[in-house]
Backbone as a chain_set.jsonl record, in Angstrom:
{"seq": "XXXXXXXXXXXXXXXXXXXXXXXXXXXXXXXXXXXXXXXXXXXXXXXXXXXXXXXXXXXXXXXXXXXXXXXXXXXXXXXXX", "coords": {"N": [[72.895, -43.309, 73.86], [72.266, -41.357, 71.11], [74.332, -40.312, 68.486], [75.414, -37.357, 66.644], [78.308, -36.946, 64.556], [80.683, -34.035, 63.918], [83.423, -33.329, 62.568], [86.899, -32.825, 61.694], [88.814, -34.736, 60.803], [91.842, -35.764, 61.877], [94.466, -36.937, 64.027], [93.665, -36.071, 66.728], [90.783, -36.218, 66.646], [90.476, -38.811, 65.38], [91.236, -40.13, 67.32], [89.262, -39.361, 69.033], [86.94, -40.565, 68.09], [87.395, -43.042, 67.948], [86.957, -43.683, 70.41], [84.71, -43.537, 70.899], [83.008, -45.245, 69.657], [83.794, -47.693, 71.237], [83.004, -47.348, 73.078], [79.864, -48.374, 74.652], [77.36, -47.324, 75.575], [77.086, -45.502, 73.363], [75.693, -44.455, 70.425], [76.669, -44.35, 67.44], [75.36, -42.507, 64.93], [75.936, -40.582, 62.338], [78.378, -38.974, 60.755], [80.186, -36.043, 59.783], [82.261, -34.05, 57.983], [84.884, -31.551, 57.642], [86.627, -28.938, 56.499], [89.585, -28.209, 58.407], [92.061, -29.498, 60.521], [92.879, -31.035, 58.586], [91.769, -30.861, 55.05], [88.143, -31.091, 54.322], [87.794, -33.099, 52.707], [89.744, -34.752, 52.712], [89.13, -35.13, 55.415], [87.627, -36.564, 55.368], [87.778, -39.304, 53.962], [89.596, -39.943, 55.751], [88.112, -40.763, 57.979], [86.376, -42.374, 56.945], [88.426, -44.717, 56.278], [88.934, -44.976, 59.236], [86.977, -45.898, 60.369], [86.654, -48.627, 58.615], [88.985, -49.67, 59.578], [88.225, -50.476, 62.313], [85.662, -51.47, 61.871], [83.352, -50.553, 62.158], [79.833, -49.845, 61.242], [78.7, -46.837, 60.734], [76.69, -44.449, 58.968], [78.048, -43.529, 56.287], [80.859, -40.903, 56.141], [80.125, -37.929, 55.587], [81.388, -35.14, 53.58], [81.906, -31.934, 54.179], [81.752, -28.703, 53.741], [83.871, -27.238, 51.721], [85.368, -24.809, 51.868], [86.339, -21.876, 53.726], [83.476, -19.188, 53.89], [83.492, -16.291, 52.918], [84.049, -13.525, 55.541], [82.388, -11.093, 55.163], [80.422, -11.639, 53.327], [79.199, -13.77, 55.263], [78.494, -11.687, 57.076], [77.264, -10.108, 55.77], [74.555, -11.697, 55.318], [73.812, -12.182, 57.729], [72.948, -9.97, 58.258], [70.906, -9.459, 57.109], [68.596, -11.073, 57.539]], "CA": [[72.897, -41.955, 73.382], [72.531, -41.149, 69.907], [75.241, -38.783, 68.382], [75.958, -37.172, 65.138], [79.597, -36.074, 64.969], [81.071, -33.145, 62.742], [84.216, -33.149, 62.588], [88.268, -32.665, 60.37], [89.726, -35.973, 61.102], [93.169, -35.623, 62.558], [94.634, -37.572, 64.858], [92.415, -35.882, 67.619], [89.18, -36.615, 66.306], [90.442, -39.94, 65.144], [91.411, -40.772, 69.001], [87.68, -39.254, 69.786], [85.883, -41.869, 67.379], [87.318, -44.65, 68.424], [86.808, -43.687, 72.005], [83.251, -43.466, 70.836], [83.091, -46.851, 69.095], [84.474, -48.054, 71.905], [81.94, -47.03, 74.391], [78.575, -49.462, 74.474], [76.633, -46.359, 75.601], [76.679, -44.618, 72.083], [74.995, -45.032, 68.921], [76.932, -42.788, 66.122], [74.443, -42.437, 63.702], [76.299, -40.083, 61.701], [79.561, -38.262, 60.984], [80.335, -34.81, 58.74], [83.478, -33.171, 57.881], [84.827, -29.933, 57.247], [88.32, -28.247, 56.463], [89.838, -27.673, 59.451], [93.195, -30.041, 60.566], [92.962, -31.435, 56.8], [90.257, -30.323, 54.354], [87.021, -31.772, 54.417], [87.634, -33.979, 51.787], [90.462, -35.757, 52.915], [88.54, -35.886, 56.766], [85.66, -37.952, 55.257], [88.701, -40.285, 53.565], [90.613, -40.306, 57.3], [87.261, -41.384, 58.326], [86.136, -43.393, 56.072], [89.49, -45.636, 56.709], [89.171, -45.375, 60.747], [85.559, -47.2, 60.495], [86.64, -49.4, 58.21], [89.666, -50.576, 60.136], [87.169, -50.467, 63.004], [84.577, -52.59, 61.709], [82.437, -50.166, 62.36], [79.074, -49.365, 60.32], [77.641, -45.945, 61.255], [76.631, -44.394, 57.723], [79.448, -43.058, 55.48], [81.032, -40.211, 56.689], [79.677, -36.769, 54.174], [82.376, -33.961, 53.283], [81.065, -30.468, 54.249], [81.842, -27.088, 53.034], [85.409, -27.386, 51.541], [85.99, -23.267, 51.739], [85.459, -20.938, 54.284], [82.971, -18.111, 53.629], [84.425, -14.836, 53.608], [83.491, -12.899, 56.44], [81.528, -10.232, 54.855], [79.212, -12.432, 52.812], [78.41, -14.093, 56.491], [78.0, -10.952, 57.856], [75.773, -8.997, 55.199], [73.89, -12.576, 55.404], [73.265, -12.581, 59.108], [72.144, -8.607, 58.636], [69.874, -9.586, 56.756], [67.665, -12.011, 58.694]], "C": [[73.168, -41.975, 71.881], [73.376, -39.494, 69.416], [75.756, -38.637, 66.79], [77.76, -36.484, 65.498], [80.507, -35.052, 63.755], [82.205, -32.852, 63.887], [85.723, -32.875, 61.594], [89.004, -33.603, 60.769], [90.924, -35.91, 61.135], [93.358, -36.646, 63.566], [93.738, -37.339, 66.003], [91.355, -36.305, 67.555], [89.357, -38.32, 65.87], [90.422, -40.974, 66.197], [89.571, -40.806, 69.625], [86.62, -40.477, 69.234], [86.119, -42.829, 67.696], [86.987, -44.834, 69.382], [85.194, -44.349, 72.044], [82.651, -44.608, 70.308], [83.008, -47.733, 69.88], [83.317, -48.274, 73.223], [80.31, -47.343, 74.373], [77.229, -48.299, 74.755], [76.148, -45.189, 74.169], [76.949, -45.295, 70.586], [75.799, -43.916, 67.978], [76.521, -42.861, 65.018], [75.081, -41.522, 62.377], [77.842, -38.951, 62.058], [79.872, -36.95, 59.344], [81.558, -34.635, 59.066], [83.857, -32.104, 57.421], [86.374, -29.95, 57.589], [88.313, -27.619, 58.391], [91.5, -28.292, 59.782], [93.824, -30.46, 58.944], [91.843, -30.728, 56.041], [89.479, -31.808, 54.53], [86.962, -33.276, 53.546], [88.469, -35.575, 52.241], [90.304, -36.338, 54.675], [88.044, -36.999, 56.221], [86.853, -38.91, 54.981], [89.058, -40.63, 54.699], [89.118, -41.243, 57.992], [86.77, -42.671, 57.974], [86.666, -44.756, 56.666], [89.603, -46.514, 58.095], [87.807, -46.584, 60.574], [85.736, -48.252, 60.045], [87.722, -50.294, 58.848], [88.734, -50.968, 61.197], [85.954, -51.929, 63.267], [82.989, -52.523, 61.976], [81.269, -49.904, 61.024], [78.524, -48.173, 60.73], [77.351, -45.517, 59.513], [78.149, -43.548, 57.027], [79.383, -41.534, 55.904], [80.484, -38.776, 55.513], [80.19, -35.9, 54.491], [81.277, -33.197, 53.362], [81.916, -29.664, 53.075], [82.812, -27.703, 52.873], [85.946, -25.715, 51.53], [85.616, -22.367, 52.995], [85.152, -20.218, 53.867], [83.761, -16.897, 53.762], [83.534, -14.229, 54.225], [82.542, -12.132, 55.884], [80.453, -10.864, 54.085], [78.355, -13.25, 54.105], [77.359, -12.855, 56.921], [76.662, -10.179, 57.606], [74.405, -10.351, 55.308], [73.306, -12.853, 56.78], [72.638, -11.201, 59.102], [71.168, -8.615, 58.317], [68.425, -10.35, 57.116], [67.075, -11.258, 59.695]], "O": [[74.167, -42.534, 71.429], [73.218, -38.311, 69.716], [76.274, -39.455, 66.029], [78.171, -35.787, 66.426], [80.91, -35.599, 62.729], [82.221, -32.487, 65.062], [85.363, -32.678, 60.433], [90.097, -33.219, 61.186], [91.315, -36.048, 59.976], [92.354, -37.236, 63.964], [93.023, -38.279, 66.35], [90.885, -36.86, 68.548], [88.383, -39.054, 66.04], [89.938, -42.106, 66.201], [88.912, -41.642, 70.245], [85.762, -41.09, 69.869], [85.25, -43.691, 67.82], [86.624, -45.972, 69.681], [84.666, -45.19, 72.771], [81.517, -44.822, 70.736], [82.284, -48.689, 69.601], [83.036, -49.199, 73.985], [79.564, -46.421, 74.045], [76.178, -48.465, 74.137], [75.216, -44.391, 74.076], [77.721, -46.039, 69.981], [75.446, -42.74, 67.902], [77.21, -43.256, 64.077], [74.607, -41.862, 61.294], [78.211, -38.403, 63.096], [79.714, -37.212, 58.151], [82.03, -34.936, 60.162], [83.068, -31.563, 56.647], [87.065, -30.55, 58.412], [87.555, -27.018, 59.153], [92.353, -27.554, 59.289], [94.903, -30.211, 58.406], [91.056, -30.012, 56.659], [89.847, -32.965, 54.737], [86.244, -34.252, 53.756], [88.149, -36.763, 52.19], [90.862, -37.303, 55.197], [88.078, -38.163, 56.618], [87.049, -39.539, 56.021], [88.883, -41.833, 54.892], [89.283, -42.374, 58.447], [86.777, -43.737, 58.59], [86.015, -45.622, 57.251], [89.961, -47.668, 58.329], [87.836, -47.811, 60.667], [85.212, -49.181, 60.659], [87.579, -51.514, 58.777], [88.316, -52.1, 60.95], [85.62, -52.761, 64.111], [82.04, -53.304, 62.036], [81.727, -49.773, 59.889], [77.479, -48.467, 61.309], [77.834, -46.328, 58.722], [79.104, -43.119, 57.675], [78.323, -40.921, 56.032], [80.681, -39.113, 54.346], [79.878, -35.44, 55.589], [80.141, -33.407, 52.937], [82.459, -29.954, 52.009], [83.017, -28.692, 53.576], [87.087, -25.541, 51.1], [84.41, -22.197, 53.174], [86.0, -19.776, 53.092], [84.562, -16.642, 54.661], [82.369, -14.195, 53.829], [81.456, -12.623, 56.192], [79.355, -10.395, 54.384], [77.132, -13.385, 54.057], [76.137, -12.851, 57.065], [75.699, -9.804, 58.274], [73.257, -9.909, 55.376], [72.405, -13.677, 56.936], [71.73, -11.081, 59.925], [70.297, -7.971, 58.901], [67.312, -9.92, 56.813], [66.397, -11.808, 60.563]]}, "num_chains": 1, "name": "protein.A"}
């Protein structure tokens, strides 16, 4: 199974990647991050680190959004569509 994974690297998600590393059934072709437990910035770093203790290669992990949108710029943006 091929799997991209977006995620905020925390201990949770750090438990989930290795699980996933771990497991001969999946390919993790890619990994994103985004503010959420930490900001985005310092996921991709938490990441970064886990693969590399790891020994894993999937490609380097790429920081998302670092802000959330404010609601009303979503919203007039989804009215509009």
């Amino acid at each position: 199974m091929l799997l991209y994974l977006d995620c905020d690297t925390g201990i949770d998600d750090a438990l989930a990647i290795g699980l996933l590393l771990a497991h001969d059934d999946v390919r993790l072709i890619g990994i994103g991050t985004v503010n959420g437990n930490t900001s985005a910035v310092q996921a991709a770093a938490n990441t970064a680190g886990l693969l590399a203790l790891a020994g894993a290669r999937p490609p380097r992990p790429r920081s998302g959004c670092r802000g959330a949108r404010r609601s009303e710029e979503h919203t007039s943006e989804l009215q509009s569509h």
